[in-house]
Backbone as JSON, one array per atom type, in Angstrom:
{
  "sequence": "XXXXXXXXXXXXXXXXXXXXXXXXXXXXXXXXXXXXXXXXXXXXXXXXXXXXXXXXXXXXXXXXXXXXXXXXXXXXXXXXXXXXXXXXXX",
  "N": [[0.85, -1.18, 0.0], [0.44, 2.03, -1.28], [1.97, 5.15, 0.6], [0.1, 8.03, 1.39], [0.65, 10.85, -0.37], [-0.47, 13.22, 0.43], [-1.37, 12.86, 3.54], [-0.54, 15.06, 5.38], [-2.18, 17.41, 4.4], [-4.05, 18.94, 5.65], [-1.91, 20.7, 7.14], [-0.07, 21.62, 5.3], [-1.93, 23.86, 3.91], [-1.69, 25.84, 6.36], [1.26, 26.67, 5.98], [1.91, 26.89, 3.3], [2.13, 29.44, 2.65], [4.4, 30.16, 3.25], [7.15, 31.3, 2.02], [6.12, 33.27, 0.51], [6.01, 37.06, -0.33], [3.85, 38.59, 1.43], [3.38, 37.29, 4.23], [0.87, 35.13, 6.09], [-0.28, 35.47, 8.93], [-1.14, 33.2, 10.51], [0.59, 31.0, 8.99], [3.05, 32.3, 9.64], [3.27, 32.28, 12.2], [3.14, 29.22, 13.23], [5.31, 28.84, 12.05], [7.34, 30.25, 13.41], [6.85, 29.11, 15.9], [6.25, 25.91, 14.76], [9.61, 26.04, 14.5], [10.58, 25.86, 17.24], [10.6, 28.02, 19.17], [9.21, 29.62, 21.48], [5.61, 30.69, 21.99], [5.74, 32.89, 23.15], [7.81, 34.44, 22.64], [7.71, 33.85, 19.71], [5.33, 35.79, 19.72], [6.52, 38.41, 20.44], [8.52, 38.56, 18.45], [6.86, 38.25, 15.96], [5.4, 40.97, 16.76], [3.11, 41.09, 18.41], [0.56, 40.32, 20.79], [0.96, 38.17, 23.57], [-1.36, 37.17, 24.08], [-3.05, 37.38, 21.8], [-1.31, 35.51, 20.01], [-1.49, 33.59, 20.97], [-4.34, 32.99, 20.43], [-4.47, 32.7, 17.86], [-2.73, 30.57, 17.39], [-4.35, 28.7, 18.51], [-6.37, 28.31, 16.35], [-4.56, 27.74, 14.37], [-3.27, 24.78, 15.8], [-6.23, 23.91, 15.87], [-6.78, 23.78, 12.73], [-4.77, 21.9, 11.83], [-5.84, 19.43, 13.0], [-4.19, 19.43, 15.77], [-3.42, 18.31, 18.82], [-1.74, 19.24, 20.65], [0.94, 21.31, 21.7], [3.37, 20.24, 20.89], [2.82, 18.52, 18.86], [2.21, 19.74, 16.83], [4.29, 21.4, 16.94], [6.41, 19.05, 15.7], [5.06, 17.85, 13.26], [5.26, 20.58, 11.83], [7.78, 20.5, 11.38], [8.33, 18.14, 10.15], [7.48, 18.64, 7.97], [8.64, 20.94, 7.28], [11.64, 20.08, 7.16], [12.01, 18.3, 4.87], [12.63, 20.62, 2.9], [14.65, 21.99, 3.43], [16.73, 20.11, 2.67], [16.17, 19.77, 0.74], [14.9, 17.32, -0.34], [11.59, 15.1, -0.93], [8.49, 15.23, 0.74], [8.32, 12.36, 3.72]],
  "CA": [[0.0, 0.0, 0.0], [1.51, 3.26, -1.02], [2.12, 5.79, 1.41], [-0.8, 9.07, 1.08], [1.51, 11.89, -0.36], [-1.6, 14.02, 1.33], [-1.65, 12.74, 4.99], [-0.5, 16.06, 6.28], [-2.54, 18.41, 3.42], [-4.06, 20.55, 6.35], [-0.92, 21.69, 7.21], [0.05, 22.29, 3.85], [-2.26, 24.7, 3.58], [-1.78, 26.61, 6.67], [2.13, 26.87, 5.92], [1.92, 27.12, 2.0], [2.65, 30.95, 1.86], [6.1, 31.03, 4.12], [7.98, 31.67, 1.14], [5.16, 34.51, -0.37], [6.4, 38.14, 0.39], [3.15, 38.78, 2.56], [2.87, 35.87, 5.36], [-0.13, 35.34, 6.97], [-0.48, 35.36, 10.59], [-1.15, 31.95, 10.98], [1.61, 30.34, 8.59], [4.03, 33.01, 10.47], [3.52, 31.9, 13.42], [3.83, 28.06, 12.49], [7.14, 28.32, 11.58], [8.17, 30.53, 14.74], [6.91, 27.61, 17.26], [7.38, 24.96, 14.74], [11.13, 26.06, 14.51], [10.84, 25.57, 18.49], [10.29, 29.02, 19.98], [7.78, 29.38, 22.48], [4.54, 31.15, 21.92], [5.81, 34.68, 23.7], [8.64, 34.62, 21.69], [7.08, 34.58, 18.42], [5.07, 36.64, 19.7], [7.04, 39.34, 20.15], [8.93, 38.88, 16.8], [5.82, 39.19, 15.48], [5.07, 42.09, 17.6], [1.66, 41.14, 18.52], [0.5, 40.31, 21.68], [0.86, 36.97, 23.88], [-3.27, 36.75, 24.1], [-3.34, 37.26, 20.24], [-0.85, 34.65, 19.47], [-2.26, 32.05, 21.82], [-5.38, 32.7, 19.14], [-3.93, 32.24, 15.96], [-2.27, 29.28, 17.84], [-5.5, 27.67, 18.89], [-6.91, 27.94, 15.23], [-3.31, 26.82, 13.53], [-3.84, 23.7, 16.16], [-7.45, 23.24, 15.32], [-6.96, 23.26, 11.31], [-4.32, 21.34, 11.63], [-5.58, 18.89, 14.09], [-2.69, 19.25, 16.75], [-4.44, 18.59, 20.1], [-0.96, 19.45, 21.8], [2.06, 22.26, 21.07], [4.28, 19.45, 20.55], [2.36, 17.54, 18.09], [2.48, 21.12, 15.49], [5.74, 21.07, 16.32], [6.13, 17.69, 15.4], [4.17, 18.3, 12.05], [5.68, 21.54, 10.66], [8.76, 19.9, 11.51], [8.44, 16.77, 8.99], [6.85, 19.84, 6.52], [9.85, 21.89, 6.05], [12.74, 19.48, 6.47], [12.42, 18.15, 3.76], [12.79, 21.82, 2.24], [15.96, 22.57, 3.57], [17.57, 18.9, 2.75], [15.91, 19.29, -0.64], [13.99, 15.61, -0.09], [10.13, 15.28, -0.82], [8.28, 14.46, 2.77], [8.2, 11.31, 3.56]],
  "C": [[0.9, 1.24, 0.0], [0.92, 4.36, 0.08], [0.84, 7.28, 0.86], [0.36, 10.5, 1.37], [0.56, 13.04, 0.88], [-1.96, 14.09, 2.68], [-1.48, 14.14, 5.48], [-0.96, 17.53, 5.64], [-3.04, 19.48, 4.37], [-3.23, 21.15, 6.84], [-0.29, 22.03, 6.76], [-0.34, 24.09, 3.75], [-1.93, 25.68, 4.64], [0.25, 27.34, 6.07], [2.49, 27.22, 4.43], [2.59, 28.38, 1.19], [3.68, 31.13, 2.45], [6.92, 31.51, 2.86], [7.59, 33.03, -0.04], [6.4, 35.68, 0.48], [5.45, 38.68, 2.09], [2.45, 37.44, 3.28], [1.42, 36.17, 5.87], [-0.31, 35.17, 8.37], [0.01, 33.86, 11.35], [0.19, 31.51, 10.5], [3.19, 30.72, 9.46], [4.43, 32.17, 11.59], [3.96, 30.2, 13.97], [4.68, 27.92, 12.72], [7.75, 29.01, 13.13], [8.23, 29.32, 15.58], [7.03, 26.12, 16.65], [8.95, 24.54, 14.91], [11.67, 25.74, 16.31], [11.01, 26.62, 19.4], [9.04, 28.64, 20.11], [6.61, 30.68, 21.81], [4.68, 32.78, 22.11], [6.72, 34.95, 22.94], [8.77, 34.94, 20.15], [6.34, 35.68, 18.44], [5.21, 38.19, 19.67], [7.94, 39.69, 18.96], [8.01, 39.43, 15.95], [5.27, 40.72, 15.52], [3.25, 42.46, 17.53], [1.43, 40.57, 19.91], [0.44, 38.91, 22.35], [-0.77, 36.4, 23.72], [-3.37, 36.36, 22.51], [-2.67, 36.05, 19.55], [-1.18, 33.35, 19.83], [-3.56, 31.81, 20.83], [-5.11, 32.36, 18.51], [-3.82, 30.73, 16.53], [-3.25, 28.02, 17.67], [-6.43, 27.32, 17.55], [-5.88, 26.79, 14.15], [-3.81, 25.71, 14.37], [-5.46, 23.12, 15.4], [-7.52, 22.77, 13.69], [-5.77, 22.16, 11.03], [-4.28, 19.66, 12.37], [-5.05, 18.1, 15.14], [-3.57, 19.34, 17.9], [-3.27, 19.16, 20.99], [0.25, 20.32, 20.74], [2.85, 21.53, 20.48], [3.7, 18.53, 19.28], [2.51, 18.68, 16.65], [3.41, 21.32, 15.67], [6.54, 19.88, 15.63], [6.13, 17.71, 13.61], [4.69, 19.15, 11.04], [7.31, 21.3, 10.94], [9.07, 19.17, 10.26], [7.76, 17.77, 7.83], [7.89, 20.09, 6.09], [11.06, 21.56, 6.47], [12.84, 18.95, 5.74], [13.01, 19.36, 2.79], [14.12, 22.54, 2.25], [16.83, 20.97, 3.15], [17.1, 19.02, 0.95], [15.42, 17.65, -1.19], [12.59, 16.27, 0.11], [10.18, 14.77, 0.21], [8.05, 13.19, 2.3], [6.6, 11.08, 4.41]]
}
């Protein structure tokens, strides 16, 4: 049985535009706490507020459905190493 290139298509989509000029909130933030910063931390890169980013957060989780921080890190993890190794995901 082959493998479903698609298993992880909702988090495709939220991460899809990191490489656009204008990010979107959500994908932004993604990559901050996938890359393994914490929540306040992006947040202030961002320069938006801890309350506000805990939102985005809780939607990125929900469309992607990550019931735990570690599981979207996890996730946009196995997304965009392949991207830097130049290997499709496995």
């Amino acid at each position: 049985m082959a493998d479903d290139p698609f298993a992880a298509a909702n988090a495709i989509i939220v991460l899809n535009d990191l490489e656009e000029r204008s990010h979107p909130p959500e994908a932004r933030l993604a990559a901050y706490v996938g890359g393994g910063e914490s929540v306040e931390a992006a947040a202030n890169t961002l320069g938006i507020s801890g309350h506000t980013a805990r939102g985005v957060l809780k939607k990125i989780m929900h469309k992607t459905d990550a019931h735990r921080q570690v599981e979207l890190v996890a996730l946009v993890a196995r997304i965009l190493a392949p991207a830097s190794t130049g290997q499709p995901p496995s």
